[in-house]
GUNU-783697 format. One record per residue (C-alpha): residue number from 1; x, y, z. Coordinates in nm, 3 decimals. Example, Ala and Ser with C-alpha at 12.3 -4.5 7.8 and 13.67 -1.06 7.14 Angstrom:
! residues 2
PT   figu         u         v         w
PT      1     1.230    -0.450     0.780
PT      2     1.367    -0.106     0.714
! end
This chain:
! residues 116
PT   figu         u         v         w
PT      1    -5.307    -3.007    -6.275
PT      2    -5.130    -3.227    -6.544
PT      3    -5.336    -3.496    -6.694
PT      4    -5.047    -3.756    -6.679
PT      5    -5.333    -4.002    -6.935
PT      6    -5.270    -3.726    -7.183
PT      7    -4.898    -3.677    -7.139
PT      8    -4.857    -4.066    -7.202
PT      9    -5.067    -4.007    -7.528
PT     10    -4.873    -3.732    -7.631
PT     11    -4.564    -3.968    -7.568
PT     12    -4.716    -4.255    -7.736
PT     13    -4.761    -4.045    -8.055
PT     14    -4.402    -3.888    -8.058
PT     15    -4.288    -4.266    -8.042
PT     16    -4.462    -4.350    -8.329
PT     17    -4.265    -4.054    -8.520
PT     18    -4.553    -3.760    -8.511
PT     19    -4.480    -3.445    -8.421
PT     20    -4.655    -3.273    -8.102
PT     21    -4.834    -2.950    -8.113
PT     22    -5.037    -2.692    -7.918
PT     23    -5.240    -2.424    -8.070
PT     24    -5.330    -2.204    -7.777
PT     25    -5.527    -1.886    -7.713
PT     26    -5.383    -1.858    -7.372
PT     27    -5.216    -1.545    -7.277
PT     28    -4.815    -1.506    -7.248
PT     29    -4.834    -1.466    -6.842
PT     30    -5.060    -1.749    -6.805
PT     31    -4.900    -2.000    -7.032
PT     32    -4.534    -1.897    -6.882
PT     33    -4.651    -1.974    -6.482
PT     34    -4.869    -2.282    -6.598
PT     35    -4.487    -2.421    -6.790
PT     36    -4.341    -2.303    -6.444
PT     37    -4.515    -2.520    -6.238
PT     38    -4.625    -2.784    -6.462
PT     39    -4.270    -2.821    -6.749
PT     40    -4.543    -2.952    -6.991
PT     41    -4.479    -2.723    -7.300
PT     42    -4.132    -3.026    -7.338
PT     43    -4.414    -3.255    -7.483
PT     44    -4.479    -3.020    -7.763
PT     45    -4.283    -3.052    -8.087
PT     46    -4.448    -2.726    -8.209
PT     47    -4.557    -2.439    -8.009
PT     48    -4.830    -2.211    -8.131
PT     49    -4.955    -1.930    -7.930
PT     50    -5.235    -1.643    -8.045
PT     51    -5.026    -1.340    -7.867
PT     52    -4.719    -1.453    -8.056
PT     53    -4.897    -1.498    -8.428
PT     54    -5.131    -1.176    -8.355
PT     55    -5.458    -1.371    -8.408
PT     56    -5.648    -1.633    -8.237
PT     57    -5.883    -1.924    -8.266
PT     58    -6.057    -1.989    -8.473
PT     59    -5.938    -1.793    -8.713
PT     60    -5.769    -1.917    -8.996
PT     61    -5.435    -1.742    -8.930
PT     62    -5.357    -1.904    -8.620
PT     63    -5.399    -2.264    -8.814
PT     64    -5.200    -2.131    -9.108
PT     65    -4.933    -2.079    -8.852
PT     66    -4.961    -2.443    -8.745
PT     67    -4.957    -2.553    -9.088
PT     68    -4.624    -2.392    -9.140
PT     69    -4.448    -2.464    -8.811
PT     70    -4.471    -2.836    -8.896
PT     71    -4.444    -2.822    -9.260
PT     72    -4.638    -3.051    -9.346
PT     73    -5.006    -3.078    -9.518
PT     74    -5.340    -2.930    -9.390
PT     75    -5.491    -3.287    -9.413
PT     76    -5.153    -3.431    -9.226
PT     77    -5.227    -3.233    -8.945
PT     78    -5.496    -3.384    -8.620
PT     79    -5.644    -3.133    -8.431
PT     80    -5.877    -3.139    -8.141
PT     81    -6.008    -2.870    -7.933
PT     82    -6.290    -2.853    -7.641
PT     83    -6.515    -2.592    -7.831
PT     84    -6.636    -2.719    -8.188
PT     85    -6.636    -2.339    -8.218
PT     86    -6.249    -2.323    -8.197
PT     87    -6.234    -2.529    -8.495
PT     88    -6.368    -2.300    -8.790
PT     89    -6.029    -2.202    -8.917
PT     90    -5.883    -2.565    -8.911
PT     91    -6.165    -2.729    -9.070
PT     92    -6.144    -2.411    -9.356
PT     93    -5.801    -2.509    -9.444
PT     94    -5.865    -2.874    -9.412
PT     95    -5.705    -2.964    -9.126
PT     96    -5.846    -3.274    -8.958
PT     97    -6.043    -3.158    -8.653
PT     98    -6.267    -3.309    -8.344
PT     99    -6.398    -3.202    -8.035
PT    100    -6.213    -3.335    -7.721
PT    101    -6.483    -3.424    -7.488
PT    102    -6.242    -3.679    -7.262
PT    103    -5.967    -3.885    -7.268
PT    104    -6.136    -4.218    -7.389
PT    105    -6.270    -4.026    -7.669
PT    106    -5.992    -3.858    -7.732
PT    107    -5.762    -4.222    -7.781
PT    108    -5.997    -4.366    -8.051
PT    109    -6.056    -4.032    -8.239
PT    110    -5.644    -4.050    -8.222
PT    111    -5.672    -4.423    -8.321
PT    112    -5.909    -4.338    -8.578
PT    113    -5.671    -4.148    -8.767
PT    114    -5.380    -4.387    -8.728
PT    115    -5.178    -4.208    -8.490
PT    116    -5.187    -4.428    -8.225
! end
């Protein structure tokens, strides 16, 4: 199901004039039926998935990827995950990263980097 707390998040931060991203291991078939049911890839400015880039998190490819879909800066970039695992590659290239442990946590990491 949709976590409509994080859809109004993801709102609240395209309003203030960042882009939205997902970085997702997720296989083609799966992500295709979840966006068939669910519509939620619309709240993502940028689209990154590891069986269209040909490598997956956490390695560094897959955040290179992200880097250059947005064009901006490694340190520009906010990046959360549920495994601190997942995160190797992003931290390497200076990306901004935390673990998303819920949504409460998830608002003030967000406000803790200004985005919200």
């Amino acid at each position: 199901e949709i976590n409509n707390e994080i859809v109004e998040v993801a709102r609240q931060v395209k309003a203030k004039g960042f882009l939205t991203c997902i970085c997702s291991n997720n296989f083609e078939t799966r992500i295709r039926e979840l966006n068939n049911k669910f519509d939620f890839l619309k709240e993502f400015d940028v689209q990154i998935f590891s069986y269209q880039v040909g490598v997956m998190k956490p390695d560094k490819g897959i955040f290179e990827a992200l880097i250059n879909a947005t064009n901006v800066k490694p340190h520009e970039i906010v990046y959360s995950d549920d495994s601190s695992d997942k995160l190797k590659g992003a931290d390497e290239l200076g990306i901004n990263t935390f673990v998303f442990s819920d949504v409460k946590g998830f608002i003030e990491k967000l406000k803790s980097f200004s985005v919200l």
